[in-house]
DOSE-546296 format. One record per residue (C-alpha): residue number from 1; z, x, y. Coordinates in nm, 4 decimals. Example, Ala and Ser with C-alpha at 12.3 -4.5 7.8 and 13.67 -1.06 7.14 Angstrom:
residues 2
rec n 1&z 0.7800&x 1.2300&y -0.4500
rec n 2&z 0.7140&x 1.3670&y -0.1060
END
This chain:
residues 393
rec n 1&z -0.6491&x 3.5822&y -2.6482
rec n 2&z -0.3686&x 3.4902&y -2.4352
rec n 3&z -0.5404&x 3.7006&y -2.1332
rec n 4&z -0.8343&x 3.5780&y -2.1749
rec n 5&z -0.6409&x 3.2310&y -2.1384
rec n 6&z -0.4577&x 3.3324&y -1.8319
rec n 7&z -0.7680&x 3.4846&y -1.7197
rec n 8&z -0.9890&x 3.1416&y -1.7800
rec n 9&z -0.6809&x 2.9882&y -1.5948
rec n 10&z -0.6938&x 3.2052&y -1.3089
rec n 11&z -1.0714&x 3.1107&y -1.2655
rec n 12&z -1.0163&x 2.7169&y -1.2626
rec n 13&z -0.7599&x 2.7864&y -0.9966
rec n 14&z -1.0387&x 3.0135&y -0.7909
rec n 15&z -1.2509&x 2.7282&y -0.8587
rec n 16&z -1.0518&x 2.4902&y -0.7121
rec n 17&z -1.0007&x 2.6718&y -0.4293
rec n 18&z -1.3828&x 2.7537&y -0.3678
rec n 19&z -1.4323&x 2.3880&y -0.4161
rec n 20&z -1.1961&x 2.2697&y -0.1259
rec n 21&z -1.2903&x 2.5638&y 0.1554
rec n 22&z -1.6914&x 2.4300&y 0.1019
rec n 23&z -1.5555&x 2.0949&y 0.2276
rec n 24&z -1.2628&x 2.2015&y 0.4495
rec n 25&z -1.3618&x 1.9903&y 0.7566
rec n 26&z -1.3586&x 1.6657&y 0.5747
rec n 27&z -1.0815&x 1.7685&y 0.4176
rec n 28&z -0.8620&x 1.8535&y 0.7087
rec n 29&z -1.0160&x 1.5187&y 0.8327
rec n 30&z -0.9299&x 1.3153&y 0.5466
rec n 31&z -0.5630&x 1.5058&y 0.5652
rec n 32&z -0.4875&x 1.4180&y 0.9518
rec n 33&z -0.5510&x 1.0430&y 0.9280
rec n 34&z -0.3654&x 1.0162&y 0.6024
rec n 35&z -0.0671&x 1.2338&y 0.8056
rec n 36&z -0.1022&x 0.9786&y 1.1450
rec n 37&z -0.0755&x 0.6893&y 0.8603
rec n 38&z 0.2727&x 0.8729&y 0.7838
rec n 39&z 0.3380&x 0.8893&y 1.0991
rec n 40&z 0.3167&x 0.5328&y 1.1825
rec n 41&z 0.4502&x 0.3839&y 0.8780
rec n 42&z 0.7767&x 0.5856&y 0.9599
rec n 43&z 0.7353&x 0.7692&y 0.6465
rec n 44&z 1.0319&x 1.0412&y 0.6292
rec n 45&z 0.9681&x 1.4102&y 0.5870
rec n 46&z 0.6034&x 1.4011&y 0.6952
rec n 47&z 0.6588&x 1.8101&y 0.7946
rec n 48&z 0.6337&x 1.8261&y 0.3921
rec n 49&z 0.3107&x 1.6984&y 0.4268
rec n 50&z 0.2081&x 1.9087&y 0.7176
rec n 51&z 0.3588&x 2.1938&y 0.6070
rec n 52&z 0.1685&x 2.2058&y 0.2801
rec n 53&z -0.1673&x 2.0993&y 0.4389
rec n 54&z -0.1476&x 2.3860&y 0.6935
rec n 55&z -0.0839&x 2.6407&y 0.4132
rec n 56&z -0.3360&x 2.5585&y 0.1837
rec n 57&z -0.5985&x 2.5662&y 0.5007
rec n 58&z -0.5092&x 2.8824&y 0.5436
rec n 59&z -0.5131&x 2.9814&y 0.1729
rec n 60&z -0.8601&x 2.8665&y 0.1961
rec n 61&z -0.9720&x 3.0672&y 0.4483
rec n 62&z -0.9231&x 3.3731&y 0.2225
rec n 63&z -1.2356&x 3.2513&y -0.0520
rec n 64&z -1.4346&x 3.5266&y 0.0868
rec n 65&z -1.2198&x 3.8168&y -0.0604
rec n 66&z -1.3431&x 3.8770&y -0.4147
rec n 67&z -0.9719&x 3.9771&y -0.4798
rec n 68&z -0.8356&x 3.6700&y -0.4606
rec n 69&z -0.5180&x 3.6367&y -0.6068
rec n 70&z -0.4197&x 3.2797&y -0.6185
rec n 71&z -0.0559&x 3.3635&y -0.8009
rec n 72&z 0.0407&x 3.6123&y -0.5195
rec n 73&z -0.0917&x 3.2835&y -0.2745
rec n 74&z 0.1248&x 3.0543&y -0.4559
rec n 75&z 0.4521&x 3.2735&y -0.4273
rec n 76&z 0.3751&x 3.3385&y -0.0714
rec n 77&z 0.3929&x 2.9356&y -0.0396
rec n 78&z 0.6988&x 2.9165&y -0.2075
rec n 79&z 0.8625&x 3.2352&y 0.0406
rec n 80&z 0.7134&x 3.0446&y 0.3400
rec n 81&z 0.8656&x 2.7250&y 0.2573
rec n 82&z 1.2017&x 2.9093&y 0.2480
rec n 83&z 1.1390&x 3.0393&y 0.5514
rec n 84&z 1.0508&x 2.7406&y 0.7303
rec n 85&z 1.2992&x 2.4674&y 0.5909
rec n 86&z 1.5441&x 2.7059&y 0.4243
rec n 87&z 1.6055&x 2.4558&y 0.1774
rec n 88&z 1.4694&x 2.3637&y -0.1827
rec n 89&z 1.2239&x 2.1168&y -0.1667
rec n 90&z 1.3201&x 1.7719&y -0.3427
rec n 91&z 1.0770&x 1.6976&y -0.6083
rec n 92&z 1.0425&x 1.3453&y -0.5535
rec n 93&z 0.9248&x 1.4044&y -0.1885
rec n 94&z 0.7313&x 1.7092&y -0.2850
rec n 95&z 0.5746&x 1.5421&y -0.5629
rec n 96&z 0.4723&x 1.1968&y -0.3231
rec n 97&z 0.3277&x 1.4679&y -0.0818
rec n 98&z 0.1043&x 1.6634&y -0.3250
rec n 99&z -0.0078&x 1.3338&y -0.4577
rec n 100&z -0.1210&x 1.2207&y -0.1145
rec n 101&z -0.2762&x 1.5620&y -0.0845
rec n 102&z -0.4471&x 1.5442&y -0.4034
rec n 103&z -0.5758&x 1.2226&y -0.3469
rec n 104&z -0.7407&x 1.2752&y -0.0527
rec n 105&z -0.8791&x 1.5641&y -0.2095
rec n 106&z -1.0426&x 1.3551&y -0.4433
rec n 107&z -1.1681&x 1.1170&y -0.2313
rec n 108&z -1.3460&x 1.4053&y -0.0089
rec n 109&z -1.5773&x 1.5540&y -0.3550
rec n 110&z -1.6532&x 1.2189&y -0.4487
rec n 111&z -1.8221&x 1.0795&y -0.1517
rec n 112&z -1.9917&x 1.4436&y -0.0901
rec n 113&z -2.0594&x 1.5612&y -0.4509
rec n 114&z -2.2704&x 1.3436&y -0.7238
rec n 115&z -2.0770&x 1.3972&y -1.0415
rec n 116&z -1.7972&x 1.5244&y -0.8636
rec n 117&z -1.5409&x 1.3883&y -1.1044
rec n 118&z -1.6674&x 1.6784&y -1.3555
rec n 119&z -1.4999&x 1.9165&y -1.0997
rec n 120&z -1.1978&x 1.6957&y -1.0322
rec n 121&z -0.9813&x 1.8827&y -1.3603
rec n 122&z -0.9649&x 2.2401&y -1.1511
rec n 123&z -0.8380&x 2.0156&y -0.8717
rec n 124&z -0.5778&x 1.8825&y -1.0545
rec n 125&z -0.4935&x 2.1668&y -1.1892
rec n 126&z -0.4333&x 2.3500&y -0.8918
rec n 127&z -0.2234&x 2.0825&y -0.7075
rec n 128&z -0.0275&x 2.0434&y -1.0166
rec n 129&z 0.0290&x 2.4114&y -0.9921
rec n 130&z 0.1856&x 2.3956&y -0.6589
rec n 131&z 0.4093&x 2.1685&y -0.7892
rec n 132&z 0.5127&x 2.3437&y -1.0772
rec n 133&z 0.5675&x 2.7239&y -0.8733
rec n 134&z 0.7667&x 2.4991&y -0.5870
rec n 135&z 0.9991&x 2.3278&y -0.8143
rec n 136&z 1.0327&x 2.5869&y -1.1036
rec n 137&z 1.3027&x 2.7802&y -0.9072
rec n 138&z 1.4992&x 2.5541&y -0.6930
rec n 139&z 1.5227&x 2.2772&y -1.0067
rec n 140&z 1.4239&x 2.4360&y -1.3091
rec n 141&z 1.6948&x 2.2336&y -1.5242
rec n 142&z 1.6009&x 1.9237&y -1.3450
rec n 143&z 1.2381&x 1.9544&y -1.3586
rec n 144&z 1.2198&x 2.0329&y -1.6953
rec n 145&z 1.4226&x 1.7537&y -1.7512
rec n 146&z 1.1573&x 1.4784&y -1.5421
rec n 147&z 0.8809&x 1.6547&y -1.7430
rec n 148&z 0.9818&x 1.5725&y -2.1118
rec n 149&z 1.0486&x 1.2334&y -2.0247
rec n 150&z 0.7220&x 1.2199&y -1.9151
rec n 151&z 0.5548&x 1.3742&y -2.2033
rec n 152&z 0.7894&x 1.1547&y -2.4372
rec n 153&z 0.6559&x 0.8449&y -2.2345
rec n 154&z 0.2845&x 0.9904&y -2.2136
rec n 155&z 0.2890&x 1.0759&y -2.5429
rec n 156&z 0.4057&x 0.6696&y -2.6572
rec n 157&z 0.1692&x 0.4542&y -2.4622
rec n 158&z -0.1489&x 0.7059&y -2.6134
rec n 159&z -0.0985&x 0.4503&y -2.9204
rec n 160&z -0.2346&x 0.2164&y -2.7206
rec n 161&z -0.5779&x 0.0322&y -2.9229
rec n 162&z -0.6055&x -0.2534&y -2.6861
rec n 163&z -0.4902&x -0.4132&y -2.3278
rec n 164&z -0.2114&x -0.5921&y -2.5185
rec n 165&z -0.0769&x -0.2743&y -2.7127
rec n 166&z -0.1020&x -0.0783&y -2.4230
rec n 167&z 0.1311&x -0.3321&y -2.1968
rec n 168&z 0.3207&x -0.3511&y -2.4473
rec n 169&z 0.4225&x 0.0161&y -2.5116
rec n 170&z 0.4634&x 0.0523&y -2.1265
rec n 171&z 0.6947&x -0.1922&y -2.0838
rec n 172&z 0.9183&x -0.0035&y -2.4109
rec n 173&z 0.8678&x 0.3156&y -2.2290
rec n 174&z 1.0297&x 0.2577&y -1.8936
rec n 175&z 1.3531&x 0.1091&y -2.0690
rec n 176&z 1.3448&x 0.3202&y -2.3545
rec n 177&z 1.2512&x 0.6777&y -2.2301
rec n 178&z 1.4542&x 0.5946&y -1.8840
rec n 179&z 1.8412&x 0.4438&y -1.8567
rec n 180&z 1.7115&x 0.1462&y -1.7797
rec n 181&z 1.8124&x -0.1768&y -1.9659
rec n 182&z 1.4896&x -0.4204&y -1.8851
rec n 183&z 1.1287&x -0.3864&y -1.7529
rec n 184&z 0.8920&x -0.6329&y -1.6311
rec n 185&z 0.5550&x -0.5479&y -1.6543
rec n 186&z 0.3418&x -0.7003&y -1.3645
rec n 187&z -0.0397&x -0.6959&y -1.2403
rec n 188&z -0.1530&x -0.7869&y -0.9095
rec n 189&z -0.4798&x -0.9423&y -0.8536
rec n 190&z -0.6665&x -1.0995&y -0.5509
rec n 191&z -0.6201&x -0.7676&y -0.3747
rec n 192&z -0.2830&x -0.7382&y -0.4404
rec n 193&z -0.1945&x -1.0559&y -0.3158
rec n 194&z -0.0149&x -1.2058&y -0.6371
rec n 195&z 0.1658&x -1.0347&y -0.9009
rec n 196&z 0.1315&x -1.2113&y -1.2330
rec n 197&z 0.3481&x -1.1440&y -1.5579
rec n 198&z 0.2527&x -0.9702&y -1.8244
rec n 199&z 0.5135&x -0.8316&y -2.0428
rec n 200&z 0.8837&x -0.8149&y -2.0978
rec n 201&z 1.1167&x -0.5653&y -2.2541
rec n 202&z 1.4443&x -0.7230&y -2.3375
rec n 203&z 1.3436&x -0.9744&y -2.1377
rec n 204&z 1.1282&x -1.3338&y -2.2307
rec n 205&z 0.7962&x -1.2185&y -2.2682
rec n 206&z 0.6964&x -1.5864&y -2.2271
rec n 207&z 0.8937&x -1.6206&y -1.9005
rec n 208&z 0.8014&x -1.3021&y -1.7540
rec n 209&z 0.4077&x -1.4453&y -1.8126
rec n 210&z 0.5007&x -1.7789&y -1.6687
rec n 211&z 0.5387&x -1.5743&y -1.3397
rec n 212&z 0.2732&x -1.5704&y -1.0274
rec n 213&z 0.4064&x -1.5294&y -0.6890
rec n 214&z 0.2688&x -1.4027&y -0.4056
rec n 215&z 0.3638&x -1.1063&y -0.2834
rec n 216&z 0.4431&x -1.2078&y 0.0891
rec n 217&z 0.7492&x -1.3891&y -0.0993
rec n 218&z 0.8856&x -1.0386&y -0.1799
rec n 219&z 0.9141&x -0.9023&y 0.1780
rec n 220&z 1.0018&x -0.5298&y 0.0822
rec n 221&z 0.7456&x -0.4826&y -0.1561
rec n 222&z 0.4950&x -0.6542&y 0.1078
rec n 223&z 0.6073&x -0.4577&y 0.3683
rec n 224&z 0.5166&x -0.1359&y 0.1482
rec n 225&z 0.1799&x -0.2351&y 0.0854
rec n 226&z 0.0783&x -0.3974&y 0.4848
rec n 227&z 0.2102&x -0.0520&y 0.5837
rec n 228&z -0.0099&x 0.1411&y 0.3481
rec n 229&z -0.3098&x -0.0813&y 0.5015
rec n 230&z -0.2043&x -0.0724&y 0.8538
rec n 231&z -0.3891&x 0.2022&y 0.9642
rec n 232&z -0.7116&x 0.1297&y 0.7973
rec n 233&z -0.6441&x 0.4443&y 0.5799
rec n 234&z -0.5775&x 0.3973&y 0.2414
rec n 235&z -0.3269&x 0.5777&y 0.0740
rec n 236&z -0.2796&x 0.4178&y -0.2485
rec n 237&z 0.0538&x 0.5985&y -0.3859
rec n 238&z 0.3927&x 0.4779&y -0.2823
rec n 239&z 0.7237&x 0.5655&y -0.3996
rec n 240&z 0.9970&x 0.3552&y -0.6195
rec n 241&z 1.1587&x 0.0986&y -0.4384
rec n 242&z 1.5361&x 0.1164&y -0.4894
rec n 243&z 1.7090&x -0.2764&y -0.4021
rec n 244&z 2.0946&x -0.2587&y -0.4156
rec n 245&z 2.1292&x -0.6544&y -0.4102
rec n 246&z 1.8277&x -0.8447&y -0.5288
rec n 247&z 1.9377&x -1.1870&y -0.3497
rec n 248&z 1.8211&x -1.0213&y -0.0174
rec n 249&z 1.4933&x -0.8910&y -0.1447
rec n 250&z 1.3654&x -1.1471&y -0.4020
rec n 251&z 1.3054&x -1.5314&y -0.4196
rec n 252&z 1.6446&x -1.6899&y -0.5338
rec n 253&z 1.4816&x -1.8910&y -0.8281
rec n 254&z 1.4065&x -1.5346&y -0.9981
rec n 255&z 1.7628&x -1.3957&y -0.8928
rec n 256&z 1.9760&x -1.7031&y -1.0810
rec n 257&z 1.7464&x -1.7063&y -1.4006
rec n 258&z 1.7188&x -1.3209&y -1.4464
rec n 259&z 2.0919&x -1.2415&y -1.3687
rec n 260&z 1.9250&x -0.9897&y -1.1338
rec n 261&z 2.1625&x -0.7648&y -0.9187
rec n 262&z 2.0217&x -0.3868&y -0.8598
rec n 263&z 1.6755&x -0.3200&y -0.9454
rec n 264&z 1.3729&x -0.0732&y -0.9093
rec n 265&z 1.0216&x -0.1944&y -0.8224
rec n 266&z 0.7595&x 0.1068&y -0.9800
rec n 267&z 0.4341&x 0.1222&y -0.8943
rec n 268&z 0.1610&x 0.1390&y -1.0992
rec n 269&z -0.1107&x 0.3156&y -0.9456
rec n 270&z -0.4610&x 0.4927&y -1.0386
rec n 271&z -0.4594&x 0.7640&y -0.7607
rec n 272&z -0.7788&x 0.9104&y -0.8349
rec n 273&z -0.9408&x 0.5777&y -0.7839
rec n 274&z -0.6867&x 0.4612&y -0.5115
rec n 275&z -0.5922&x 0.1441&y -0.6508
rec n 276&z -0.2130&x -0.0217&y -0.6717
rec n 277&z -0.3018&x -0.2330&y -0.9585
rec n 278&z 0.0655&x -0.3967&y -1.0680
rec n 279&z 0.4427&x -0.3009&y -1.0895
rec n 280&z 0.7435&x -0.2280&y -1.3142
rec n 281&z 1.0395&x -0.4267&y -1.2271
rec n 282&z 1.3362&x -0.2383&y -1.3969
rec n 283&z 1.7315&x -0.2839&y -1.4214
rec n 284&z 2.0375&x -0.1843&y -1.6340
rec n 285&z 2.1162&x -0.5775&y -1.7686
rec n 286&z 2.1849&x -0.9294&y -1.6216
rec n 287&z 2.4701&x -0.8941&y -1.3303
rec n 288&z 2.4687&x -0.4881&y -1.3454
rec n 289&z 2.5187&x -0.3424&y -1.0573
rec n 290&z 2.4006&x 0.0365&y -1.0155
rec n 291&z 2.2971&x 0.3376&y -0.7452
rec n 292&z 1.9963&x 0.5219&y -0.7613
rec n 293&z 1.9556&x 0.8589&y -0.8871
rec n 294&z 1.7019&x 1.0115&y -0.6644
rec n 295&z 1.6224&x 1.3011&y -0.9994
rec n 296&z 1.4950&x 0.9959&y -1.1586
rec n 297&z 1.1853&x 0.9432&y -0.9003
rec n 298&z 0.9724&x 1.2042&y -0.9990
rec n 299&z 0.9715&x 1.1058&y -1.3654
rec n 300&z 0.9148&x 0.7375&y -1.2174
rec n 301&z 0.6049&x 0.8097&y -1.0154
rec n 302&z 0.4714&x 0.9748&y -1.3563
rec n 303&z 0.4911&x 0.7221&y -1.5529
rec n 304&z 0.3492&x 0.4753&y -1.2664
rec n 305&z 0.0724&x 0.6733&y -1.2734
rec n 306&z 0.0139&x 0.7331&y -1.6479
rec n 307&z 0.0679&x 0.3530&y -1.6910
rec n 308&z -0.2180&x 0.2670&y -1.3792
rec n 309&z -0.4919&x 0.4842&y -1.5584
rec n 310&z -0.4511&x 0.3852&y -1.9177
rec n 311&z -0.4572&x 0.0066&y -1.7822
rec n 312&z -0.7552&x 0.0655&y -1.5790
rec n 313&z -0.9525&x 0.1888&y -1.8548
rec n 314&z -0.9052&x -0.1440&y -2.0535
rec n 315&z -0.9040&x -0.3523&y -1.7559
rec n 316&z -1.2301&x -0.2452&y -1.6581
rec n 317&z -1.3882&x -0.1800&y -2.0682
rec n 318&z -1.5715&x -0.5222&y -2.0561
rec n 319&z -1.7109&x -0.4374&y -1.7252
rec n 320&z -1.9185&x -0.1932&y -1.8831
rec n 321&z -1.9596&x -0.0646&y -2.2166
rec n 322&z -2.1522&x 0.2063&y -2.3608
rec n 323&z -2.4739&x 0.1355&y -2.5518
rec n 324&z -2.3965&x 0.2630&y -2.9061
rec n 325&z -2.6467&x 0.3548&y -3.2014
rec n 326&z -2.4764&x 0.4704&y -3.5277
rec n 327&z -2.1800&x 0.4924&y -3.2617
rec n 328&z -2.0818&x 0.1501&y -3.3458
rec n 329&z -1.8442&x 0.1832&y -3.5889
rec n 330&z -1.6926&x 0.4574&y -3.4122
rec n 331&z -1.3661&x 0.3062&y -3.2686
rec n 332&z -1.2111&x 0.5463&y -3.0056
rec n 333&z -0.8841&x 0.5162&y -2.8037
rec n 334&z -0.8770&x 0.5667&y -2.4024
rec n 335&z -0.7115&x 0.8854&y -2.4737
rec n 336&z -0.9707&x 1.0139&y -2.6942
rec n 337&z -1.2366&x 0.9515&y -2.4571
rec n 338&z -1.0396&x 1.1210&y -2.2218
rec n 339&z -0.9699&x 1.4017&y -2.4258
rec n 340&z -1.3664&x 1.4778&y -2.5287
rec n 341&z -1.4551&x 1.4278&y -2.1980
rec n 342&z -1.2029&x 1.7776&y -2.0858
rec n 343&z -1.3508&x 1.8937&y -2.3825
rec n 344&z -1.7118&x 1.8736&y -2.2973
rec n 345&z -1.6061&x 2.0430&y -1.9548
rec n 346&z -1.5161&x 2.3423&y -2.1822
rec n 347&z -1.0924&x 2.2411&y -2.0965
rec n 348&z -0.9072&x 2.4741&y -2.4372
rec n 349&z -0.6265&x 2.2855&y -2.6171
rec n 350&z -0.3766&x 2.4277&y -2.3392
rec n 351&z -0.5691&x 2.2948&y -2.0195
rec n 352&z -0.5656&x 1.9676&y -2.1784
rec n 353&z -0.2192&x 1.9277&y -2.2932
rec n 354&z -0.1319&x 2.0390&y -1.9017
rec n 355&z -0.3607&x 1.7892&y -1.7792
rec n 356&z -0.2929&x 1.5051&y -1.9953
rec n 357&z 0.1471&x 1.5885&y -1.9687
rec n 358&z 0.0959&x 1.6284&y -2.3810
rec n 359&z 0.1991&x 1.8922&y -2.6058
rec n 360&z -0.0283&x 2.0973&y -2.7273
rec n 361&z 0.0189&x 2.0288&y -3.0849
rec n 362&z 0.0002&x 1.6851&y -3.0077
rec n 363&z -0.3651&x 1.7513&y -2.8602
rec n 364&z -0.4278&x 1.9164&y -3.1364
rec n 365&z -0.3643&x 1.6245&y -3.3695
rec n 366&z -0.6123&x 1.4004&y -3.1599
rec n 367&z -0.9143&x 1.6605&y -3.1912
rec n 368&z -0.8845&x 1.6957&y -3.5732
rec n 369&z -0.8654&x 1.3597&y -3.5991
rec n 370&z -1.1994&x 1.3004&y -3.3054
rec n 371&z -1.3675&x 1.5768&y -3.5256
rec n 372&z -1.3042&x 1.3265&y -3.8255
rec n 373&z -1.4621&x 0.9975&y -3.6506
rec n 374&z -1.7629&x 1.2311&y -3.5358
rec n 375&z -1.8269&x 1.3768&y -3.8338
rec n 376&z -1.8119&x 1.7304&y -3.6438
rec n 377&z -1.7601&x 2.0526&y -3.7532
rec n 378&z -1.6302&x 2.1931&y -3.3862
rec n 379&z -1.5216&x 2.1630&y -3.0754
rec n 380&z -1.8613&x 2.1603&y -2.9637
rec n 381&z -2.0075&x 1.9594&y -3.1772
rec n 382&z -1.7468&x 1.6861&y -3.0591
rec n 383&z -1.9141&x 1.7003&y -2.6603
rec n 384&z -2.2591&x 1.7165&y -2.8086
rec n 385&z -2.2538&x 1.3988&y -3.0108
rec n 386&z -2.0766&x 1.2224&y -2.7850
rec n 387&z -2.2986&x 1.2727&y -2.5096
rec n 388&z -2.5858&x 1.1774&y -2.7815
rec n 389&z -2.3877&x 0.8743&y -2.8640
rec n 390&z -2.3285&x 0.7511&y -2.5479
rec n 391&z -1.9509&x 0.7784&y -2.5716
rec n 392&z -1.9264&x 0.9983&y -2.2304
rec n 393&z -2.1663&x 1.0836&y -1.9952
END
């Protein structure tokens, strides 16, 4: 069983692969104007970026051999990166590159492929790869720290039943799951124009929603977001913003009646879809001064991201809503959507877990209990009725 696993595993990677080399020229396309945006936002160590574009050009250019061996391709990655920077690679710019990488991956099969986003798992799967073989050596204890905090966090804001819960458990996870005191949970709207309040953790939930500024008030995070636009290329994925004294980045009225002092500003992003659609505002207490930890980044991006697509999905469930029949009294979370969908792609307990940053017993636990709501006796069963029902597509 557990080569036929690796063996399925091997294939999604080959997949991925395949998928990329049939639209190589749009991809390097899509990969140069995202690395000139770099460029000219000043963005440091853009030779990650071109380092890791270059490679996995190459890397496609081998899809012809029928020997393929994408785990002898990844280690050669990792060797070559020694070679060239003779350093390990920091996670949390490794981590922002791949993203950008990934994203633009994305972007490429969805404007050239309908239905693309059935093929979009393998993707993932094979960026997140990279990631793992890169980082696994040079910070194994470090990574594996970053990761269960993100399956901790991942694994709290699934609860989610509604918009309300789900801003709700966000907001607990950053200052519960990170050593952060308080979060403010915040969603911009008018194209990121204005960032309204929505939720507090050990903070007034009332005040926090009494807030709507503008975001040209808050000139570091505006400068972040004009620079992402400045090129007329978007790249919709920016790191944490670390501010040592909040009195020279934020409007006084906010400094005085939050005690603030050091803070970070998270974003909360959907990367497939790139959209920024809010922030997480997050310190260690009222007049606390503190330096960033860099380790902490990676996690932070994570959970940014986990937080943007669970909020899209409720954001954007009145937009549209599936046409039930006997499917009406079904009641099904995000996450269980999400999980029959990977399942209806033929994704095994294991693929799922790594794509969703969830244990496997946990996933486990969700299909019994989809299985239950369907009335199914299988796996299988699940995908078929759902399709019938109108639940995915």
């Amino acid at each position: 069983m557990s080569r036929s696993l690796n063996h399925h595993l091997d294939n999604l990677l080959k997949d991925a692969v395949k998928l990329l080399y049939q639209y190589q020229i749009d991809l390097n396309e899509e990969w140069r104007l995202m690395l000139q945006s770099l460029k000219n936002t000043k963005k440091k160590s853009t030779a990650v970026f071109e380092f890791i574009s270059e490679s996995l050009l190459k890397f496609f250019q081998l899809i012809n051999d029928e020997t393929l061996d994408i785990y002898r391709m990844l280690s050669e990655l990792q060797d070559d990166w020694y070679s060239h920077f003779g350093r390990n690679p920091e996670p949390e710019a490794l981590i922002f590159h791949l993203n950008l990488l990934e994203n633009a991956a994305h972007k490429v099969l969805k404007s050239r492929i309908v239905y693309s986003s059935k093929l979009h798992p393998s993707v993932h799967y094979l960026f997140s790869k990279i990631g793992e073989v890169m980082l696994f050596q040079s910070e194994k204890e470090t990574s594996s720290i970053w990761k269960d905090a993100v399956i901790l966090f991942n694994e709290w804001i699934i609860r989610s039943q509604n918009f309300q819960e789900s801003v709700e458990n966000i907001s607990f996870g950053f200052g519960y799951f990170l050593p952060f005191e308080r979060c403010a949970l915040f969603k911009f709207t008018n194209k990121e124009s204005v960032g309204v309040g929505l939720f507090g953790h050990h903070l007034d939930t009332n005040e926090i929603q009494a807030i709507a500024e503008k975001i040209s008030n808050i000139p570091v995070l505006n400068e972040s977001l004009v620079k992402l636009k400045s090129q007329g290329h978007e790249m919709k994925n920016f790191q944490p913003i670390y501010i040592p004294v909040a009195e020279n980045a934020l409007p006084g009225k906010y400094v005085e009646k939050f005690g603030l002092t050091s803070l970070m500003i998270v974003p909360i992003y959907v990367p497939e879809e790139g959209k920024i659609i809010g922030g997480v505002v997050l310190d260690k207490g009222p007049g606390k001064q503190f330096t960033v930890d860099t380790s902490l980044f990676p996690a932070l991006m994570k959970f940014g991201q986990s937080s943007g697509e669970l909020l899209s999905k409720f954001i954007g469930a009145d937009i549209k809503k599936p046409k039930y029949t006997e499917a009406d009294s079904i009641s099904l979370s995000p996450r269980e959507i999400e999980i029959i969908k990977l399942l209806a792609e033929g994704a095994s307990t294991a693929e799922a877990a790594l794509k969703l940053y969830l244990s496997e017993f946990t996933v486990r636990d969700y299909i019994s209990n989809i299985m239950k709501r369907l009335n199914a006796q299988n796996r299988t069963e699940v995908a078929v009725k759902a399709i019938r029902l109108g639940i995915i597509q």
